[in-house]
Gaussian input, Z-matrix of N, CA and C with variables (Angstrom, degrees):
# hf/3-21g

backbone

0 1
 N
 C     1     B1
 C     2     B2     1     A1
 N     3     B3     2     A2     1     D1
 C     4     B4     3     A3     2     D2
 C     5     B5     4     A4     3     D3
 N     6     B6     5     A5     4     D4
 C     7     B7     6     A6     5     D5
 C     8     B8     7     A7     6     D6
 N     9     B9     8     A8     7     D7
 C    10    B10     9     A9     8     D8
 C    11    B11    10    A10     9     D9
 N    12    B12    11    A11    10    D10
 C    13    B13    12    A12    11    D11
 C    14    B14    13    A13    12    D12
 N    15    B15    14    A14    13    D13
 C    16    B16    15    A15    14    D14
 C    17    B17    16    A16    15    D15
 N    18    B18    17    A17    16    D16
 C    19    B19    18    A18    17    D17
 C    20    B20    19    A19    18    D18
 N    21    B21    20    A20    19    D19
 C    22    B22    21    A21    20    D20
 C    23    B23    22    A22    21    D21
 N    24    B24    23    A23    22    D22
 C    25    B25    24    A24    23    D23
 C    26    B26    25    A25    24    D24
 N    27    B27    26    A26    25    D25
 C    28    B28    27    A27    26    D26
 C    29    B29    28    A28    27    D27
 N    30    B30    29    A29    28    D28
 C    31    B31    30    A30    29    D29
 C    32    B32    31    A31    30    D30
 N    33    B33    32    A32    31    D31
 C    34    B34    33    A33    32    D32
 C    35    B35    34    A34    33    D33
 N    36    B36    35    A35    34    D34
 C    37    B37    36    A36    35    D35
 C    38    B38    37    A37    36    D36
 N    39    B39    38    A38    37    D37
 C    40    B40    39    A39    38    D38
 C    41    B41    40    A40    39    D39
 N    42    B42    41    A41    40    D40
 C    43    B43    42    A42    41    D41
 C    44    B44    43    A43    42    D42
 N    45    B45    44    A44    43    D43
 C    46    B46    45    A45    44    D44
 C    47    B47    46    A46    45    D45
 N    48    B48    47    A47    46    D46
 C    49    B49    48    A48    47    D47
 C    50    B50    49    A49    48    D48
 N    51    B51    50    A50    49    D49
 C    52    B52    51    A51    50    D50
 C    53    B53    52    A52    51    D51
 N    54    B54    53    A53    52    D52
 C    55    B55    54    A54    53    D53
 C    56    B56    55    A55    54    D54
 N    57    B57    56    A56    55    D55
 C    58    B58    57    A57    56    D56
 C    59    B59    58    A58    57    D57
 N    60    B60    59    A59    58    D58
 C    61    B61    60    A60    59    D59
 C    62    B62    61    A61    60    D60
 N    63    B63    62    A62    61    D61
 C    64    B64    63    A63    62    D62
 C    65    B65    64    A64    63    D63
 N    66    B66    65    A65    64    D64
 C    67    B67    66    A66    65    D65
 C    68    B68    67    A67    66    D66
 N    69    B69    68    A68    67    D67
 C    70    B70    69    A69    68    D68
 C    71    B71    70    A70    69    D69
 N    72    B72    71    A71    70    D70
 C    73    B73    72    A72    71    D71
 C    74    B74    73    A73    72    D72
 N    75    B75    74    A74    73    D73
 C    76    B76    75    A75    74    D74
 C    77    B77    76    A76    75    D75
 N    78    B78    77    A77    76    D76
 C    79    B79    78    A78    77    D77
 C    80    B80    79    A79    78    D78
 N    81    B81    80    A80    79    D79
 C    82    B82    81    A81    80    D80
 C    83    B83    82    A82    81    D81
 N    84    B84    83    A83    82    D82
 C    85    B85    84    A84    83    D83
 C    86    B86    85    A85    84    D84
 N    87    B87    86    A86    85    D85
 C    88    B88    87    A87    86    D86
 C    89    B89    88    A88    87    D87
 N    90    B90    89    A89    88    D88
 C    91    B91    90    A90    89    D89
 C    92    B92    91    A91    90    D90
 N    93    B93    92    A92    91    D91
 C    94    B94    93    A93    92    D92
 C    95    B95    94    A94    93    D93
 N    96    B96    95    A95    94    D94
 C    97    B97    96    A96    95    D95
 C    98    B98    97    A97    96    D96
 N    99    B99    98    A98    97    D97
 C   100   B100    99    A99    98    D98
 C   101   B101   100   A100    99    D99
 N   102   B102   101   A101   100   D100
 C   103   B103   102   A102   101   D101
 C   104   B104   103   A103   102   D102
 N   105   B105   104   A104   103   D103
 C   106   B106   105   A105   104   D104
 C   107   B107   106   A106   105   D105
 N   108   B108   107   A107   106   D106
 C   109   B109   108   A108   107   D107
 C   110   B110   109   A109   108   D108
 N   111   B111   110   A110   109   D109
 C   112   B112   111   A111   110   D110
 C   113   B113   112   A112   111   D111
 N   114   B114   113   A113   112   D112
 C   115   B115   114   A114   113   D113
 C   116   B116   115   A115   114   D114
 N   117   B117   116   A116   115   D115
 C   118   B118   117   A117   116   D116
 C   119   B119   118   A118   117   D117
 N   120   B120   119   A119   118   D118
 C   121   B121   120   A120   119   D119
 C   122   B122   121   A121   120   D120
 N   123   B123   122   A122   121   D121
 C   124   B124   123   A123   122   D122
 C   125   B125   124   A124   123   D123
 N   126   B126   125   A125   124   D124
 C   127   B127   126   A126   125   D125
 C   128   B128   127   A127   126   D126
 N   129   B129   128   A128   127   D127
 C   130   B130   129   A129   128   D128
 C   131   B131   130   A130   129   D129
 N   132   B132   131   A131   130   D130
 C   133   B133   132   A132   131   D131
 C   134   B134   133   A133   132   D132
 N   135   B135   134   A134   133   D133
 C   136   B136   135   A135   134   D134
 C   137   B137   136   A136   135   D135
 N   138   B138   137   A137   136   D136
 C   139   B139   138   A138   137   D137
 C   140   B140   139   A139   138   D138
 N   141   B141   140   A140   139   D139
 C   142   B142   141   A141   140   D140
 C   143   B143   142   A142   141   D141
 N   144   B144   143   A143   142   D142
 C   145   B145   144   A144   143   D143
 C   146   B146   145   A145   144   D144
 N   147   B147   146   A146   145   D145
 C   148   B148   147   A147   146   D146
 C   149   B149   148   A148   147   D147
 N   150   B150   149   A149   148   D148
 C   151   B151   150   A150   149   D149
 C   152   B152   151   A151   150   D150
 N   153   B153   152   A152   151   D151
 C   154   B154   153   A153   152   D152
 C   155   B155   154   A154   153   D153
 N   156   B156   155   A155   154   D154
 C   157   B157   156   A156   155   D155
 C   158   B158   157   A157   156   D156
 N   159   B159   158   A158   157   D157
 C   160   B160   159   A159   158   D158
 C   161   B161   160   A160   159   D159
 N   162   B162   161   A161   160   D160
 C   163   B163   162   A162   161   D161
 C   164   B164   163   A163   162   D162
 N   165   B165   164   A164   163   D163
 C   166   B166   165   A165   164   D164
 C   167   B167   166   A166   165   D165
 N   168   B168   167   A167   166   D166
 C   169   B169   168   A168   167   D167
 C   170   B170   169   A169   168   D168

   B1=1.4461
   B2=1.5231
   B3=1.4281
   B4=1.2749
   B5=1.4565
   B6=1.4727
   B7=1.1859
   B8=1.0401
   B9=1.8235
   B10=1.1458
   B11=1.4332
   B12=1.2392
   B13=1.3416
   B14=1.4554
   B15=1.6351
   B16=1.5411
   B17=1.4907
   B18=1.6648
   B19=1.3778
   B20=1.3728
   B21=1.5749
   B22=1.4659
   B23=1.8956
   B24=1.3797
   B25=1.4950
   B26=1.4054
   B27=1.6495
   B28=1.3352
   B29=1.7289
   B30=1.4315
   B31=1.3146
   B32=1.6016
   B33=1.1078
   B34=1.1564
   B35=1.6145
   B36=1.4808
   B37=1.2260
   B38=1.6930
   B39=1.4961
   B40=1.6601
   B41=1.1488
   B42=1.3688
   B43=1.5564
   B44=1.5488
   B45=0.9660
   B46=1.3023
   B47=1.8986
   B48=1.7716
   B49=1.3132
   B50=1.5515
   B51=1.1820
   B52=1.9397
   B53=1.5268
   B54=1.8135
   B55=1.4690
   B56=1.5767
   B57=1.3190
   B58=1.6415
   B59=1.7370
   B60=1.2976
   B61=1.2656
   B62=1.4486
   B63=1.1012
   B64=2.0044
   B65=1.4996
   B66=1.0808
   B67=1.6657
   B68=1.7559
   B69=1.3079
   B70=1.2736
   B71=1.7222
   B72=1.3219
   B73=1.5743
   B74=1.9088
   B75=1.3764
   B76=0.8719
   B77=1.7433
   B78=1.6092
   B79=1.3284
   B80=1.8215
   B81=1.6249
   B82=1.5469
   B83=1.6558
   B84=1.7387
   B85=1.6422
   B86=1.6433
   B87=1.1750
   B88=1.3483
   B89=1.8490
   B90=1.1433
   B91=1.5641
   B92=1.3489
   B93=1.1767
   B94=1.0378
   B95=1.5405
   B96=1.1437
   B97=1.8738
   B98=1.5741
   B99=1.7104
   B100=1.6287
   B101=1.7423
   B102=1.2878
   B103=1.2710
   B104=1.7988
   B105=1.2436
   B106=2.0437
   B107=2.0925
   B108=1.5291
   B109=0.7385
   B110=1.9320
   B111=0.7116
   B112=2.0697
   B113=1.4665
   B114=1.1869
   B115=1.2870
   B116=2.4773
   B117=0.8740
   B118=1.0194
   B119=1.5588
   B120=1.2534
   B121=1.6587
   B122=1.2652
   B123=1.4833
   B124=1.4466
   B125=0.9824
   B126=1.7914
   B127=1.6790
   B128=1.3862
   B129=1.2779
   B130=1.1036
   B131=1.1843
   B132=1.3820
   B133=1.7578
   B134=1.5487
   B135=1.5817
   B136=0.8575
   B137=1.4598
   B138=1.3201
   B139=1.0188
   B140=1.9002
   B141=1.2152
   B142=1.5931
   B143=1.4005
   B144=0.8495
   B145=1.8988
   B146=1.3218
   B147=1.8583
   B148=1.4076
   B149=1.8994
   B150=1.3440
   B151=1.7114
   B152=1.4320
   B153=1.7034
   B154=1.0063
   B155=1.8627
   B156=1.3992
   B157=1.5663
   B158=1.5333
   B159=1.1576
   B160=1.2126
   B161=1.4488
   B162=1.1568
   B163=1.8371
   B164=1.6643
   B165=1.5184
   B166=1.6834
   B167=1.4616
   B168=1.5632
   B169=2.0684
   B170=1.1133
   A1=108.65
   A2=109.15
   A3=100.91
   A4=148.68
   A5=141.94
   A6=107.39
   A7=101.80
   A8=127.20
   A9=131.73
   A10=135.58
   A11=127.05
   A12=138.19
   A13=99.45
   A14=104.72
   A15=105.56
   A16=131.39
   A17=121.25
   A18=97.84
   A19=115.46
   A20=108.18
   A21=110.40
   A22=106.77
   A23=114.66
   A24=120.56
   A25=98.09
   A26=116.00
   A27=130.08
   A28=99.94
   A29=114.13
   A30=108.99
   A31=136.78
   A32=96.34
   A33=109.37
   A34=139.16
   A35=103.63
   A36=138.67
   A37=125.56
   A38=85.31
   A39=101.04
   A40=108.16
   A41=130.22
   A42=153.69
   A43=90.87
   A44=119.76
   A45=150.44
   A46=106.92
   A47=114.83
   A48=114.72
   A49=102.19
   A50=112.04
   A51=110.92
   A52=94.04
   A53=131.05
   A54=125.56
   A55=95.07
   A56=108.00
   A57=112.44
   A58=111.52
   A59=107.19
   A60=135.69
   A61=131.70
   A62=121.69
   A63=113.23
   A64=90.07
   A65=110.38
   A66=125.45
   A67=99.30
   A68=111.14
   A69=114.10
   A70=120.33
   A71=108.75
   A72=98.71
   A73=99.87
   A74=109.64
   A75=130.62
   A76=129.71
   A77=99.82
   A78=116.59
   A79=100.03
   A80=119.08
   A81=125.57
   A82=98.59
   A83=100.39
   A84=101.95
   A85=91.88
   A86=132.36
   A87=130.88
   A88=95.12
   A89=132.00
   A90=133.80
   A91=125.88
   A92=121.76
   A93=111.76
   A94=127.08
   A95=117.41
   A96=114.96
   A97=104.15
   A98=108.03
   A99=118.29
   A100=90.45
   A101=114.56
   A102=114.97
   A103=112.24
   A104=83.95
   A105=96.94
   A106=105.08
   A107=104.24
   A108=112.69
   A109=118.28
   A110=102.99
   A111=96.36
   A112=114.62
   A113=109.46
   A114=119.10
   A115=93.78
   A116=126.04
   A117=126.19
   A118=120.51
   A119=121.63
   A120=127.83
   A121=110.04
   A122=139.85
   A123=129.47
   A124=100.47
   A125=130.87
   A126=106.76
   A127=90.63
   A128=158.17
   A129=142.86
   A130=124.59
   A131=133.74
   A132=113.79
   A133=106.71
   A134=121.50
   A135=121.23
   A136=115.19
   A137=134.26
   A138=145.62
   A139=109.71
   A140=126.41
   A141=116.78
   A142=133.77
   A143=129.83
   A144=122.48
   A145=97.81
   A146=88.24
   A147=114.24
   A148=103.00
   A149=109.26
   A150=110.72
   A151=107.61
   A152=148.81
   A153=174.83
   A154=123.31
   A155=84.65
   A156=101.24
   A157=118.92
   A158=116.79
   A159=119.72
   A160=115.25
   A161=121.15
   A162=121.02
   A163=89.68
   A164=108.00
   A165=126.28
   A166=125.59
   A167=86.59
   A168=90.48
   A169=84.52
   D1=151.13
   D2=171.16
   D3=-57.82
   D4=-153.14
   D5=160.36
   D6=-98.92
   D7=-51.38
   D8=173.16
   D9=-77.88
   D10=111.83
   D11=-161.58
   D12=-102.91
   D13=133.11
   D14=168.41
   D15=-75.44
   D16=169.39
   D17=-168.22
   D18=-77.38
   D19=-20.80
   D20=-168.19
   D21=-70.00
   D22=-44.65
   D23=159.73
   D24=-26.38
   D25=-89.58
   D26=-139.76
   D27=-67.28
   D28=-15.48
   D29=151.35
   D30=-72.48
   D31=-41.66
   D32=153.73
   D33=-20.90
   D34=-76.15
   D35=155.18
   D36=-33.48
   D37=-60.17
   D38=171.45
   D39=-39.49
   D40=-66.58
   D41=-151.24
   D42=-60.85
   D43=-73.98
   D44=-167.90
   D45=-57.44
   D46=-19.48
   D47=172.34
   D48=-97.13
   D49=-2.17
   D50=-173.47
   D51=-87.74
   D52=-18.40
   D53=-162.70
   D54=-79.79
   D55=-10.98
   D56=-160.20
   D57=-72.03
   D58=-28.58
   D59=179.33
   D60=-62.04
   D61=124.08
   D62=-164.63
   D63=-80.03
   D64=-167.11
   D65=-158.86
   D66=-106.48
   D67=149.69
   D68=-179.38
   D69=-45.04
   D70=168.59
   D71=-174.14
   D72=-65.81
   D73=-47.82
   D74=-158.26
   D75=-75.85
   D76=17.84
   D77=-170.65
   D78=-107.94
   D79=-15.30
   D80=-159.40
   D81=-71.57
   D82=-36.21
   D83=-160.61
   D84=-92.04
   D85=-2.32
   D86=-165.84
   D87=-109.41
   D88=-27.65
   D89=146.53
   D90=-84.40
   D91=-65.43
   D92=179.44
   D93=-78.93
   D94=8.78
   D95=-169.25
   D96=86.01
   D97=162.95
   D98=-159.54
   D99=-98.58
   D100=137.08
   D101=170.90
   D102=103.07
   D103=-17.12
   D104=170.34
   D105=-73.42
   D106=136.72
   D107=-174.16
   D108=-100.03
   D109=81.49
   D110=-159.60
   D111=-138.22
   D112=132.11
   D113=-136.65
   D114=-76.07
   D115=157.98
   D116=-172.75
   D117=-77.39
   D118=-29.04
   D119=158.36
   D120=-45.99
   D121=-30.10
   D122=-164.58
   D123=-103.25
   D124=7.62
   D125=146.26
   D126=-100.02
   D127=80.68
   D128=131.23
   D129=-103.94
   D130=135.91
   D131=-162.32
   D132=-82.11
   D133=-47.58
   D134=-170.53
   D135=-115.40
   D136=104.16
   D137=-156.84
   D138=-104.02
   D139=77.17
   D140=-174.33
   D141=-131.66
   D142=175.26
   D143=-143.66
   D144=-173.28
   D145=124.07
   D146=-153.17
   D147=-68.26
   D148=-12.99
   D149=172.54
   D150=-91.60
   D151=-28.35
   D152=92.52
   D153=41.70
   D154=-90.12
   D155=167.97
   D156=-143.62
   D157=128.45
   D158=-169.12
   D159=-86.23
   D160=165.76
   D161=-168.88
   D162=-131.25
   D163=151.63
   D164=160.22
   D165=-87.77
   D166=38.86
   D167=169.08
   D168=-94.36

């Protein structure tokens, strides 16, 4: 990669490092019901990994 990255890229990117993220703790009992046990990645829509699948930012 380069050294210097532009801002609109590194904006880009940003956006695109928040999809990386499972879903709050606090969304499982608010979908699935209180007392459900389920792991927090399977409410996440977009789940991706920078070795995985690549993006066109």
């Amino acid at each position: 990669m380069t050294r210097y990255i532009h801002p609109a890229k590194k904006r880009r990117l940003g956006k695109l490092g928040k999809r990386t993220k499972w879903a709050p703790f606090w969304i499982i009992p608010k979908i699935a019901g209180i007392g459900k046990k389920i792991h927090p990645s399977r409410f996440s829509a977009g789940k991706r990994n920078w070795r995985r699948s690549k993006t066109k930012a």
